[in-house]
Structure formats: C-alpha cells, structure tokens
Backbone as CSV, one residue per row, in Angstrom:
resi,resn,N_x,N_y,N_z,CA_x,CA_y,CA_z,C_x,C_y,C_z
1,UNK,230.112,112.609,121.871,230.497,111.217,121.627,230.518,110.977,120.122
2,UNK,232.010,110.192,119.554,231.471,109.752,118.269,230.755,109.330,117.838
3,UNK,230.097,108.991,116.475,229.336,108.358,115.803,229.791,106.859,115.541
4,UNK,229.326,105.937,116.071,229.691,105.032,115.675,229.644,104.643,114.264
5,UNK,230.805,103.474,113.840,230.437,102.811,112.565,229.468,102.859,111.869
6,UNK,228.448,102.083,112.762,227.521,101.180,112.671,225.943,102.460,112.216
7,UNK,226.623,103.614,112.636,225.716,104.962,112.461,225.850,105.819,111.101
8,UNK,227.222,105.804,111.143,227.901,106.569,110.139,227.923,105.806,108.849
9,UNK,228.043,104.811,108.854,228.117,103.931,107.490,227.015,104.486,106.539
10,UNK,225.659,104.228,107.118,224.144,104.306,105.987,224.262,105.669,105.870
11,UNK,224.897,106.765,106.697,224.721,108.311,106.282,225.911,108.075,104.648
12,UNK,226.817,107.989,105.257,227.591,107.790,104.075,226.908,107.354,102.658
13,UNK,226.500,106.282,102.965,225.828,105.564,101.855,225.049,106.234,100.853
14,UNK,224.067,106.961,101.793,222.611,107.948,101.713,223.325,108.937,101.043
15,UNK,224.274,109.551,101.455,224.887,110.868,100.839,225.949,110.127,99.105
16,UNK,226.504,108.899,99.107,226.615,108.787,98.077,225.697,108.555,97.012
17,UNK,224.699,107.919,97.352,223.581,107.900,96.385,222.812,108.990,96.069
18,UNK,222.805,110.004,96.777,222.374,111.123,96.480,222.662,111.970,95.694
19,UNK,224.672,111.663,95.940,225.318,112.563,94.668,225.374,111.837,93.627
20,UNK,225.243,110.501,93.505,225.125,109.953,92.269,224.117,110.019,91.323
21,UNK,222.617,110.390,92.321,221.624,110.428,91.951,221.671,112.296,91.090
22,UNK,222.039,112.809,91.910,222.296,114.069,90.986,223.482,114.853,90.120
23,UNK,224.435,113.612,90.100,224.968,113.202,88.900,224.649,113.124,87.066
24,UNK,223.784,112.338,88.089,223.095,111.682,86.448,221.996,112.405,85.839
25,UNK,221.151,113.385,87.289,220.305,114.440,86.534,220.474,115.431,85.807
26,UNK,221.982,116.180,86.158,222.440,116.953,85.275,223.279,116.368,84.366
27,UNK,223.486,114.813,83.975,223.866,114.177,82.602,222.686,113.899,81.683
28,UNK,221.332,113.774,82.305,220.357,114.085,81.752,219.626,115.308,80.658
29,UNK,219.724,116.535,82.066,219.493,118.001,81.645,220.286,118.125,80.591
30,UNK,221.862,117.706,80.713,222.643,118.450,79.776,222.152,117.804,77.717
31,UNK,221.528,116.347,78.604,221.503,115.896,77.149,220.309,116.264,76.348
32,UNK,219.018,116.484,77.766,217.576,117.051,76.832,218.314,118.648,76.045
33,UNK,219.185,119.130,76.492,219.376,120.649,76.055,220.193,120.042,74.632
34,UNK,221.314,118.936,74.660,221.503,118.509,73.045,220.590,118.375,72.458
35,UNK,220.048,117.582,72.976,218.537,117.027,71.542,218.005,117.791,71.101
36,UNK,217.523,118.900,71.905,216.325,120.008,71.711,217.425,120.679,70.784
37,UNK,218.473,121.042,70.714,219.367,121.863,69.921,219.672,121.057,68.911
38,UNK,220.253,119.826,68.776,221.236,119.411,67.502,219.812,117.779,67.077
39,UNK,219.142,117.559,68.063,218.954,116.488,67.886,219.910,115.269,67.383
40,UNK,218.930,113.690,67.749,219.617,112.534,68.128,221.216,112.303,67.890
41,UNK,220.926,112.429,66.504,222.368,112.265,65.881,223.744,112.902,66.490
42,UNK,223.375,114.211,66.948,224.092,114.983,67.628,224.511,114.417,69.061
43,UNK,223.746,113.711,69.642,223.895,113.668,71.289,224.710,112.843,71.394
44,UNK,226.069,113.145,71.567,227.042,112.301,71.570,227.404,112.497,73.143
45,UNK,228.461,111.293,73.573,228.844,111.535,75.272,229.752,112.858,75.016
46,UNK,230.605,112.955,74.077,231.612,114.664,74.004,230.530,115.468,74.156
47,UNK,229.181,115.952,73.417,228.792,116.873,73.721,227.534,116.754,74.366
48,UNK,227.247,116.068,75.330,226.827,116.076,76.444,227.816,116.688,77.475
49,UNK,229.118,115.950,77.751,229.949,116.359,78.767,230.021,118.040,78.478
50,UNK,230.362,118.574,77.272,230.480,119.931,76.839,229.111,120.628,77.631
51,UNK,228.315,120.169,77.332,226.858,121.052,77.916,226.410,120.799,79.015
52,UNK,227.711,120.097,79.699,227.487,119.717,81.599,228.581,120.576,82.020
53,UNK,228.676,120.470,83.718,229.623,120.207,84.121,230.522,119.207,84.489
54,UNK,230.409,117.789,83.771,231.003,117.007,83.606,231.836,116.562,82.712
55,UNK,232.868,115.782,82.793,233.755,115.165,81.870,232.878,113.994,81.234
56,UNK,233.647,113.718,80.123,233.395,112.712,79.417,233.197,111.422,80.063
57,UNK,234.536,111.197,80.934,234.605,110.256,81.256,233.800,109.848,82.747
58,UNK,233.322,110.848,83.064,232.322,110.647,84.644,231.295,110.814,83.259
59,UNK,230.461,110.877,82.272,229.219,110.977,81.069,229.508,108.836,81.351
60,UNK,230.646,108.415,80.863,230.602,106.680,80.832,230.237,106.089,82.067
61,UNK,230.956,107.109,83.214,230.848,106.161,84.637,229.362,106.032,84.922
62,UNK,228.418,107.335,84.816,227.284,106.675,85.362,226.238,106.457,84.663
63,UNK,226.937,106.638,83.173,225.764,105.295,82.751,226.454,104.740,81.571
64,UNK,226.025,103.550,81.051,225.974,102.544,80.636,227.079,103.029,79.373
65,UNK,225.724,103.402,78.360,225.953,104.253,76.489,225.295,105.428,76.626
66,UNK,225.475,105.995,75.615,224.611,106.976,75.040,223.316,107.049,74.556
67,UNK,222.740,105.459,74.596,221.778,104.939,73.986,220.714,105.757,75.468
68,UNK,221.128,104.486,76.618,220.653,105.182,77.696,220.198,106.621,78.253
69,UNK,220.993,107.126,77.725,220.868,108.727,78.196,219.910,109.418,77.222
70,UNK,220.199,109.198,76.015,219.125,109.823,75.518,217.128,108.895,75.741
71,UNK,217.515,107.606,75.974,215.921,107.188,76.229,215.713,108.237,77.524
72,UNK,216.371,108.298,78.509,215.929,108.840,79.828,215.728,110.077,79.319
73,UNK,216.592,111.157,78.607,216.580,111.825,77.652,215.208,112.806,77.576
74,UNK,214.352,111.783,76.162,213.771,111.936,76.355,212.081,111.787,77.130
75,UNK,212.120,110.595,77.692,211.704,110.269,78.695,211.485,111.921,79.641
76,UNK,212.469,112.567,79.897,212.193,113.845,80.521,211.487,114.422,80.146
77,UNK,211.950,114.637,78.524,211.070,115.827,77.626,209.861,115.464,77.388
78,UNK,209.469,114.353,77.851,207.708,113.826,77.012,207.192,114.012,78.719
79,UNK,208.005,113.195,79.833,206.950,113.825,81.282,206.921,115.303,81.498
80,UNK,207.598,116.609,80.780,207.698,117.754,81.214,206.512,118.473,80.300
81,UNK,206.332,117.329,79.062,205.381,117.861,78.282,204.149,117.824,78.994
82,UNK,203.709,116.068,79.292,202.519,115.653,80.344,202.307,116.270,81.079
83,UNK,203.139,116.544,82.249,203.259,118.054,83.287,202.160,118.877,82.966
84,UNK,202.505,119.676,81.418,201.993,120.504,81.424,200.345,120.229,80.653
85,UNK,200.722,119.459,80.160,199.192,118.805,79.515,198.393,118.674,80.896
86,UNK,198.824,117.984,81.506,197.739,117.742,82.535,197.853,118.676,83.751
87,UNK,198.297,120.146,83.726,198.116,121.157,83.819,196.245,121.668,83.010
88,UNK,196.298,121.843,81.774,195.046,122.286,80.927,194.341,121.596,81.424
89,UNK,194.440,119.742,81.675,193.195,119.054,81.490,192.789,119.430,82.918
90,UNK,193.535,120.020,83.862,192.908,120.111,85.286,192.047,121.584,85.607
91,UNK,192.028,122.064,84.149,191.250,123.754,84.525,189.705,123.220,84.174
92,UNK,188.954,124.233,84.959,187.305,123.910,84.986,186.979,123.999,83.621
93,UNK,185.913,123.241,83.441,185.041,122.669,81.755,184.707,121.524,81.972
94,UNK,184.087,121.423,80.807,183.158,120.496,80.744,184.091,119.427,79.873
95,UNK,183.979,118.525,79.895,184.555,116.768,79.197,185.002,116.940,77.870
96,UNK,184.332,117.658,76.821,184.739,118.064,75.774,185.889,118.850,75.716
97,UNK,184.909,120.394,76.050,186.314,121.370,75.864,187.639,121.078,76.688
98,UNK,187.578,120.383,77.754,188.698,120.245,78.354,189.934,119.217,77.516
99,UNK,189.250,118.077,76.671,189.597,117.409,75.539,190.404,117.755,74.513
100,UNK,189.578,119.136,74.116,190.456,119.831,72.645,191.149,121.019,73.433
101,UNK,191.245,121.602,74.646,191.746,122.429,75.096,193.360,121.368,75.144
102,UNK,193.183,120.079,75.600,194.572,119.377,75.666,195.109,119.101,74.430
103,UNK,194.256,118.877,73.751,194.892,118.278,71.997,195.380,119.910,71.439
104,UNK,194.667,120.928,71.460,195.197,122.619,70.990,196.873,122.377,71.633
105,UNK,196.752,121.929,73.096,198.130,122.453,73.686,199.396,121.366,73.212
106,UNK,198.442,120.222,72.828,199.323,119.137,72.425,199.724,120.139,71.025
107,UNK,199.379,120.020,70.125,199.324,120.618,68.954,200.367,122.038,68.983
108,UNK,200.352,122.763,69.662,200.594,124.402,69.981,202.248,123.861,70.151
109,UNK,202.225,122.994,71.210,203.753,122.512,71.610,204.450,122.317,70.190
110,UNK,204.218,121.404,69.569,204.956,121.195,68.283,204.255,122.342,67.363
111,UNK,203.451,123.237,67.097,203.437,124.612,66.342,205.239,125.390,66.282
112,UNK,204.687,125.756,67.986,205.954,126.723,68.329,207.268,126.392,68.592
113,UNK,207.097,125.069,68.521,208.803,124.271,68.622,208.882,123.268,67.247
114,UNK,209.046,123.502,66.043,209.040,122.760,65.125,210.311,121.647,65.128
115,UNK,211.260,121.953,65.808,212.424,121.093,65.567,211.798,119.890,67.333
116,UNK,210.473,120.220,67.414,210.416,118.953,68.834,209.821,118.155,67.561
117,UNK,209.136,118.748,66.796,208.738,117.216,65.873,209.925,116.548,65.188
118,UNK,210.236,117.122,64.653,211.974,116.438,63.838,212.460,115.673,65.033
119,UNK,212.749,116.328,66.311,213.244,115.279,67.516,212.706,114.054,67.586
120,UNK,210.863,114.023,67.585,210.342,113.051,68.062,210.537,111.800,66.786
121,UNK,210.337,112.354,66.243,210.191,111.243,64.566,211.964,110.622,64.326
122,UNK,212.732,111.538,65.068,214.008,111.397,64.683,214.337,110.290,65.685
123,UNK,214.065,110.556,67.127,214.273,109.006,68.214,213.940,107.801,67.962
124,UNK,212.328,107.661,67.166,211.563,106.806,67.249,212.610,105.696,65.981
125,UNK,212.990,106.586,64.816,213.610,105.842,64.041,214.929,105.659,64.470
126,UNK,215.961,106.200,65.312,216.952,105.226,65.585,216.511,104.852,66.909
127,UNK,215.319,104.607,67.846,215.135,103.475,68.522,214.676,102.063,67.650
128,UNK,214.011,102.615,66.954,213.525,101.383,65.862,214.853,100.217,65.337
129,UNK,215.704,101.669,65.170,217.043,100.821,64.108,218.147,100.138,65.042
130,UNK,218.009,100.249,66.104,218.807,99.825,67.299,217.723,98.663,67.735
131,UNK,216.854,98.238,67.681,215.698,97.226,68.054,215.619,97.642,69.698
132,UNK,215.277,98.474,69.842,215.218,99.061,71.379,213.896,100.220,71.672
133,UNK,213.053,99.614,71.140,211.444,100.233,71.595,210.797,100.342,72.937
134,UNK,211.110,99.719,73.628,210.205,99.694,74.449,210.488,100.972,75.696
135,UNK,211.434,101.904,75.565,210.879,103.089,75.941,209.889,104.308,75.180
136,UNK,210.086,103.970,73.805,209.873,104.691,72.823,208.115,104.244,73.181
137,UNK,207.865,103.215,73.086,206.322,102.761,73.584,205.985,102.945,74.849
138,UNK,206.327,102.776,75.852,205.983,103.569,77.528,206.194,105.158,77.105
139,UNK,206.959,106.294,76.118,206.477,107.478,75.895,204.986,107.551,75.387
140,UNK,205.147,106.649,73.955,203.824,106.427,74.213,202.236,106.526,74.693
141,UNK,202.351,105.449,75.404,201.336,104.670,76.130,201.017,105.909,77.085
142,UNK,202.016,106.709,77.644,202.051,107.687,78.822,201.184,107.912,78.375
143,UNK,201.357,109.095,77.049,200.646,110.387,76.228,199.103,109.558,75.971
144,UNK,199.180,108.175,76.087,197.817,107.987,75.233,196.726,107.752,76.656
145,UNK,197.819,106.873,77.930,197.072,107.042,79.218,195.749,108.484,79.330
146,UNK,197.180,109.392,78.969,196.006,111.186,79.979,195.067,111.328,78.669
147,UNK,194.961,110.582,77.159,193.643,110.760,76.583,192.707,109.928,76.884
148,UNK,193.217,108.914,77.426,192.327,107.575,77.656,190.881,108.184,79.603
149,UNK,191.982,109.133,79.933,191.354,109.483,81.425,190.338,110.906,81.052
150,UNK,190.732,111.061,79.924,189.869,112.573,79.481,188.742,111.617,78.973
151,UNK,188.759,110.983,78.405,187.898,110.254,76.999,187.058,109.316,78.252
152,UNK,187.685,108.910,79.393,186.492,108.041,80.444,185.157,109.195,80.759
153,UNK,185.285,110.390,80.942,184.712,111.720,81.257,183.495,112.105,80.069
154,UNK,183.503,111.367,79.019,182.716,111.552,77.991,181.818,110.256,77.198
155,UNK,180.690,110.454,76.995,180.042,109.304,76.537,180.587,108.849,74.663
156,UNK,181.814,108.005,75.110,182.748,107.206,74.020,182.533,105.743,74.563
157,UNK,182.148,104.759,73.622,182.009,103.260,73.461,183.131,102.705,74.086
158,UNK,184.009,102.966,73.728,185.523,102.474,74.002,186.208,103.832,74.018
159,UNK,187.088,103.981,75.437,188.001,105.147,75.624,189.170,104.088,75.152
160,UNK,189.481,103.335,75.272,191.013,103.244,75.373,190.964,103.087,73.850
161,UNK,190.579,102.439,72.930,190.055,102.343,71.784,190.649,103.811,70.810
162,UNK,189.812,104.440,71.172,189.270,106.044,70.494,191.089,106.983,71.305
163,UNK,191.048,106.838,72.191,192.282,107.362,72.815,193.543,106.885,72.020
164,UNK,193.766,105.871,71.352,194.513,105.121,70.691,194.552,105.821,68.925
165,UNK,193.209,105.780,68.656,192.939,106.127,67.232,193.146,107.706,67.263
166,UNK,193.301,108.506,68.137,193.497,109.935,68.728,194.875,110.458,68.699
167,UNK,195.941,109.644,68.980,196.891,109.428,69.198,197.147,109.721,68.233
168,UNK,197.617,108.288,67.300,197.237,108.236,66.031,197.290,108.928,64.748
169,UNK,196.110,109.690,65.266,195.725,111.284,64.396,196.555,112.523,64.544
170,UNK,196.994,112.357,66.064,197.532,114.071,66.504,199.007,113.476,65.654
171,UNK,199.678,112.113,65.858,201.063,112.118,65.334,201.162,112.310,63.834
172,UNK,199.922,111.942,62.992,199.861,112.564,61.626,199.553,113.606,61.358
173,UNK,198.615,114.258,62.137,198.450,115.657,62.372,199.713,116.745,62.671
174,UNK,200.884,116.074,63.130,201.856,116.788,63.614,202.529,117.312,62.535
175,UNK,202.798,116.308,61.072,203.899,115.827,60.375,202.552,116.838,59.407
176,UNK,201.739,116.937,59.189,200.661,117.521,58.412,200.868,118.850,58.819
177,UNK,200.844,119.542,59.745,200.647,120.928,60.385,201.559,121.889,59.992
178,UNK,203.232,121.188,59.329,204.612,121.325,58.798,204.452,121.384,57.735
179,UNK,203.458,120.858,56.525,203.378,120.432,55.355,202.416,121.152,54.702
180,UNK,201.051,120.914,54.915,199.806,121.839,54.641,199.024,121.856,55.757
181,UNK,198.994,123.150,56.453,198.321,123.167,57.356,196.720,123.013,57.690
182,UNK,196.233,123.266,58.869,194.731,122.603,58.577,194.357,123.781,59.956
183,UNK,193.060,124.512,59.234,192.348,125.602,60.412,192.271,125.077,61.616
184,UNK,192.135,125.762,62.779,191.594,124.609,63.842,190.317,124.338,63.801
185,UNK,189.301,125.470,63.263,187.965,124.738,62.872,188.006,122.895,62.215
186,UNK,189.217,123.009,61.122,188.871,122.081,60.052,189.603,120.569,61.332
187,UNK,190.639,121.129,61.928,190.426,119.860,63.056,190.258,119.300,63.826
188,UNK,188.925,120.608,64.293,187.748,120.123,65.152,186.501,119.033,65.106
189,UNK,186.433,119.824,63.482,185.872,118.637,62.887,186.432,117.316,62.455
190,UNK,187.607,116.459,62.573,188.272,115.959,62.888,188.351,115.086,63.705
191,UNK,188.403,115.707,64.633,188.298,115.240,66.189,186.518,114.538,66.053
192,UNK,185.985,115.907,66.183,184.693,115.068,66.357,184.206,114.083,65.771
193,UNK,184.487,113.283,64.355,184.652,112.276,63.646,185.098,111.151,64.258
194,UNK,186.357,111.344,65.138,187.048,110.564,65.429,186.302,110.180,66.785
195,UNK,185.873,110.819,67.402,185.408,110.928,68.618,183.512,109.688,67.932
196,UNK,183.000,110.018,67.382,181.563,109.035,66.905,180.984,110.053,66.617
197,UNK,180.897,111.598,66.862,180.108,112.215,66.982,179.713,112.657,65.966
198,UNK,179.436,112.333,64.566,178.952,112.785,63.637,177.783,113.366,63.155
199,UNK,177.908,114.831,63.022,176.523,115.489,62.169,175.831,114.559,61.721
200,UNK,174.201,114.622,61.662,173.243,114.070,60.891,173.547,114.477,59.479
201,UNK,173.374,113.522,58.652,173.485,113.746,57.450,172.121,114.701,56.886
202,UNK,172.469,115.933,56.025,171.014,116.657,55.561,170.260,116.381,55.124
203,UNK,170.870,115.280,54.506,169.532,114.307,53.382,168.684,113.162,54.442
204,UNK,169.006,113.356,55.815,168.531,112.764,56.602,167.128,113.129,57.084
C-alpha cells in the first residue's frame, strides 16, 4: 500500500533538513581548513567553495555572509580544542596536576601550531572591528568554564575569579611563548602565584 501524504510529507522534510544540515558542515570543515591555512583575511566564500565540494553560490544559499561561517568556523576549532582538553582533565590525578597537565596541553597546542595563535588574535580583531563579539566571548567563556570546573576541585577562594585571571595569563602567555620564551619550570611558578599559593617568604 502507498504511503500516504500525510506519512510521506515529515520523511521528506526530515531528509531535507538533514541534507541541509550536512551541507553546511562541510561549508564549515571546508572553512576551518582556510583559516588554519591562510587565516581570516583569507576565508573568503571563493575559497571556501574551492576547499569544498561546493559552489560558491550553494557557500551564499546556506548561509547568510562570510562573517557567519567563519564565527561557526571557529567555534569548531575552539570545541575540537575543548574535546581534547577535557580529554587530559579526565585522566587520574590529583586537582593540581590534572590543572597544569590541561594548561601544558593548552600551551603545547599553540607551541606546535604557531599560526593557531596568529588565527586566534587575528578573529578576535576583525570580530572586534565588525562590532560582532559575542561569539568571540562564548569561545571564551567556554575555555574559561573547563578552568573554572578544574579550579572547583582545589582549595581556591574564588574559582571563577582565579579561572578568569588564568585565562588571562595563558592568552599573554601565548603571544610571550613566540617572543621570549619561558621554561615550564619558570611557568609553574607562575601558575602557582596566580593560583594564592605562594612560597613562604625566607626572611619569614
């Protein structure tokens, strides 16, 4: 017996949203693979469509600008980072080491990929210059959330506080690590500063 209308319609539906939905993931993919290569400036809808299998003109149909695509963009590249961050923070240890084991990997990521820092510093200022922050701050807030849930695990006055001022540090720390670098001893000690935990003074 046929399918009625009344059956067939929502399959239809279901199956167009589906391909639309994976449409736009590989207009996505294609654009985290611009950025990571040419960065912002570069991610144009031509070479997005070039690094899809899509045309240009299906790059306009399903979404908006270019503005869009790259927030979602990177939006990908900062949850694929988290992914893996909160990968480390989930291996056995104790509250501390599990802490700087995430900040090493935070750190290690932009070591071995130097052009993800140029990316990141490079979005933030033409989201800035476009007055269009507020994905640029939910990347953010994400990254500062999984320090704020490490930092509840440890006797800190204020986690969200210290998770904030942490933040903070690793994004100057990033732009520092490129410039004159710093041992990881020297920004352990660092950390632990930042953290309250300060050595007794000797003259103490």
């Amino acid at each position: 017996m046929a399918a009625s209308p009344a059956h067939s319609q929502p399959s239809r539906a279901g199956h167009t949203a589906d391909n639309r939905r994976a449409k736009r993931d590989q207009i996505i993919e294609a654009a985290r693979d611009v950025l990571a290569r040419d960065g912002v400036a570069a991610c144009t809808a031509r070479a997005v469509a070039d690094a899809s299998p899509l045309t240009k003109s299906a790059i306009h149909y399903y979404f908006r600008d270019v503005d869009e695509i790259i927030d979602q963009a990177m939006a990908a590249h900062v949850n694929a980072m988290l992914t893996s961050l909160r990968d480390v923070a989930g291996q056995p240890a104790g509250p501390h080491d599990r802490l700087w084991a995430v900040i090493s990997a935070y750190l290690a990521t932009f070591a071995d990929k130097p052009h993800a820092a140029f990316l990141w510093f490079e979005y933030w200022v033409t989201a800035s210059r476009r007055h269009s922050l507020d994905r640029a701050s939910q990347m953010l807030a994400d990254v500062e959330a999984l320090f704020r849930g490490l930092l509840e695990d440890m006797p800190v006055d204020n986690p969200g506080q210290t998770a904030h001022l942490l933040l903070s540090w690793l994004l100057g720390t990033i732009v520092q690590q490129h410039t004159r670098p710093t041992s990881a001893a020297a920004l352990h000690g660092e950390l632990t500063r930042i953290l309250g935990n300060r050595p007794a003074s000797p003259h103490t």
